[in-house]
N, C-alpha and C positions, 0 to 999 in steps of 0.2 A: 575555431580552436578554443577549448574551454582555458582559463584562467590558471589551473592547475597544471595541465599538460602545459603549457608557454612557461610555465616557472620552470619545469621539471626538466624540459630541453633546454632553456638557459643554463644551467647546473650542467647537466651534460656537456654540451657543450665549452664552459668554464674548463672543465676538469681537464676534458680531452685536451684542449690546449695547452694546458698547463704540463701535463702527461708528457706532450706532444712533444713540447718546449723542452724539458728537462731527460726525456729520451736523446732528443739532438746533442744535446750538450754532452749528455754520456756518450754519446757516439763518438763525438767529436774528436772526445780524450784518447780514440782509440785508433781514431784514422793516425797515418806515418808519414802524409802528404801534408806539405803546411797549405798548397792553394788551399785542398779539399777541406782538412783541420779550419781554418777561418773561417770557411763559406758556412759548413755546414752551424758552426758555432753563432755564427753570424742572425741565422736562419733560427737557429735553435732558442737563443736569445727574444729575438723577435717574436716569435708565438709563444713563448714562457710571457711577455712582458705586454703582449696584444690578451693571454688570456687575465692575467691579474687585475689589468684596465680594467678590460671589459665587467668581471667580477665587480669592482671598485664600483662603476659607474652605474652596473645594473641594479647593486643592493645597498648602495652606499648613497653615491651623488643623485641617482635618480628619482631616490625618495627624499631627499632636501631640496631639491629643484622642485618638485610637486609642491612639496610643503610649501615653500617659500613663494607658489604661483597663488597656490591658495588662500597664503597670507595677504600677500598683496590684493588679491580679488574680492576676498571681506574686506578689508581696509576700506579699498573704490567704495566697496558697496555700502558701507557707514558712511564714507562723504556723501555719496550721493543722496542718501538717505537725510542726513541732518541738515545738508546745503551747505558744508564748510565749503571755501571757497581760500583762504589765507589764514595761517596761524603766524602771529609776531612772538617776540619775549622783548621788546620794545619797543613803546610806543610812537618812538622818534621814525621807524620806519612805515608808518601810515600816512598813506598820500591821501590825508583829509581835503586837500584843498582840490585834488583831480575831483573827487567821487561828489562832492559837493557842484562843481562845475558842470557836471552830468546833472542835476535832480532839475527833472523837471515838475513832477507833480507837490512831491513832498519830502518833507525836512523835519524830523523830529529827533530834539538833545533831550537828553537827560543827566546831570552830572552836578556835583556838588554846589558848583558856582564858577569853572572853570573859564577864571578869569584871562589866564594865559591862551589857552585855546581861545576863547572869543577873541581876542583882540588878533592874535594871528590869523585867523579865518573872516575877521569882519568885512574886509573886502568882498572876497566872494561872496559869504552871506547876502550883503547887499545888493550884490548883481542879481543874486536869482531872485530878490523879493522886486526890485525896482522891474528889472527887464522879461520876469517870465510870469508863469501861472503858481508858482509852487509857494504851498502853502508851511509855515514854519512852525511847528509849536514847540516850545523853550520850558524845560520841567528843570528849576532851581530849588534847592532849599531853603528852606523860608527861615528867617533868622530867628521865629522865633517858635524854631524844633527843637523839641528835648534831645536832640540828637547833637546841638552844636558843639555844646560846651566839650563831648568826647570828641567828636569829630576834631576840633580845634585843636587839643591836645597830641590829637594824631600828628599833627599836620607843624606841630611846634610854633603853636603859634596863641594867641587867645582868644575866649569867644567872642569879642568883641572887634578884635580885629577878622576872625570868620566874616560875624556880620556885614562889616564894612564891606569887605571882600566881594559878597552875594546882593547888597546893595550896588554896588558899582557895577557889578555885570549887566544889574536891572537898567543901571542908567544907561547900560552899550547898549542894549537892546531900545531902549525907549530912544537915544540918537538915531540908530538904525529903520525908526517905526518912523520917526519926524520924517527920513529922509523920504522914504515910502511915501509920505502922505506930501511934500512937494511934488512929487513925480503922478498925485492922483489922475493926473488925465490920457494919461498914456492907455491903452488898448488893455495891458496886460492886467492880471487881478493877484497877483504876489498879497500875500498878507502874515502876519506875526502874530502870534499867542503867547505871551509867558507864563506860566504859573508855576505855585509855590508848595510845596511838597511837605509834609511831616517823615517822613518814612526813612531808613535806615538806606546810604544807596552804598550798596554791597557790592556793587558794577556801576558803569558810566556806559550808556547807549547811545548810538547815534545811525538813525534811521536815514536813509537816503534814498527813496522809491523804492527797489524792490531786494535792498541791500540793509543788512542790521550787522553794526560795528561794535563790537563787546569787547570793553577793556576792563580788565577785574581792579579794583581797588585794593592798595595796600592795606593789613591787619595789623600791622607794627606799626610802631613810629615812624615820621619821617614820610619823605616824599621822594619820588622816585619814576627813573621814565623806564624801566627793565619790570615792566608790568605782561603776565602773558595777555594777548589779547585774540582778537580771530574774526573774522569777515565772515557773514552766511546770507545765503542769497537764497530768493521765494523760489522753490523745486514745482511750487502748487499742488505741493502732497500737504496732508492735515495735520503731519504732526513733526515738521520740518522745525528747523530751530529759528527759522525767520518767525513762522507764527507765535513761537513761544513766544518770543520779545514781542512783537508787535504787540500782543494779546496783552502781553505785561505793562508796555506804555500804555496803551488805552486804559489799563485801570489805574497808571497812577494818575491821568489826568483827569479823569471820573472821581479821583480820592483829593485833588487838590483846589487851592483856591486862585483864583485865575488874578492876574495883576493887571493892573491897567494901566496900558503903556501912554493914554494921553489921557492926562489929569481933565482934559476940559469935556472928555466925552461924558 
């Protein structure tokens, strides 16, 4: 049945009922029997009110129900596509400390100097460097980027207290390397890389094996955890949004100069 004829019987149909419906009802008016008067009214009603539906459903709801299947079937198909996996609007609801407890192979931050996140996270951090194989590399801004002194300002604060800030993280990481390096005899090969960045960080990354966590950075003043941010996991398509970051951390760590966590090496 071609597409054309199926519309044209639908229509048909509609009308008939409708017809159908609204002949009963004039009937109704005419019968002198009130059982018969109800029934038939009753009856007449119901196919006047079966054909309107149907009409409703067929030209109306049926094509917002497509539309809206549609809608949602691209939607899928761009997550699947990019490998979103979670979208937040703040960053209080990311369960960094789970996804970090999972990494086995690799760990890579990149973030201003996020001093607060280090220290909340240094426990687990330390589990996975002392007790597994996962390798960690740490991208901070180096104090002494043209970028601090705005940066600072953002942040209501000054460049010299930034500084301190981004020092201080360096010394959590370099506590974190000593404890590593008590623990040298253990089986496991856990290790730490920090380095120090010039670069403008427009996002805060955090890579956890096959998972890249993007939280965007405020442009205003002030400081704030109602940041959008979003979770995207490796699809092993090439142009996923895992590889984009990934692709992006390797070249700020290729662009930066690496800190060395024990003075005596």
């Amino acid at each position: 049945m071609s597409k054309k004829i199926y519309k044209y019987g639908n229509v048909f149909i509609i009308i008939s009922l409708v017809v159908i419906g609204l002949g009963a009802l004039l009937i109704g008016q005419i019968i002198e029997v009130q059982f018969w008067q109800s029934f038939v009214n009753n009856v007449g009603t119901a196919i006047l009110i079966s054909g309107i539906f149907t009409g409703i459903n067929e030209y109306y709801m049926k094509e917002k129900l497509v539309n809206l299947i549609l809608s949602k079937l691209n939607l899928k198909e761009d997550i699947n596509r990019t490998g979103i996996e979670s979208v937040y609007h703040n960053i209080g609801e990311i369960d960094y400390g789970y996804h970090i407890k999972q990494a086995k192979s690799r760990i890579d931050i990149f973030h201003v100097y996020g001093r607060t996140w280090t220290n909340n996270h240094s426990d687990e951090l330390t589990d996975r460097i002392i007790n597994s194989n996962c390798k960690i590399r740490v991208v901070l801004l180096s104090p002494t980027s043209p970028y601090i002194t705005a940066l600072a300002k953002t942040y209501g604060i000054t460049p010299d207290e930034l500084k301190e800030r981004v020092t201080e993280v360096s010394k959590t990481w370099e506590s974190i390397y000593a404890k590593k390096n008590r623990k040298a005899k253990k089986a496991t090969q856990g290790d730490i890389e920090v380095f120090y960045h010039d670069t403008n960080p427009a996002h805060s990354l955090y890579r956890i094996d096959n998972r890249v966590i993007v939280v965007q950075n405020k442009i205003t003043q002030g400081k704030s955890k109602k940041l959008p941010s979003f979770i995207c996991k490796d699809t092993s398509k090439p142009h996923d949004l895992y590889n984009y970051y990934v692709a992006e951390l390797e070249d700020l760590v290729k662009s930066s100069n690496k800190y060395v966590l024990n003075k005596g090496e």
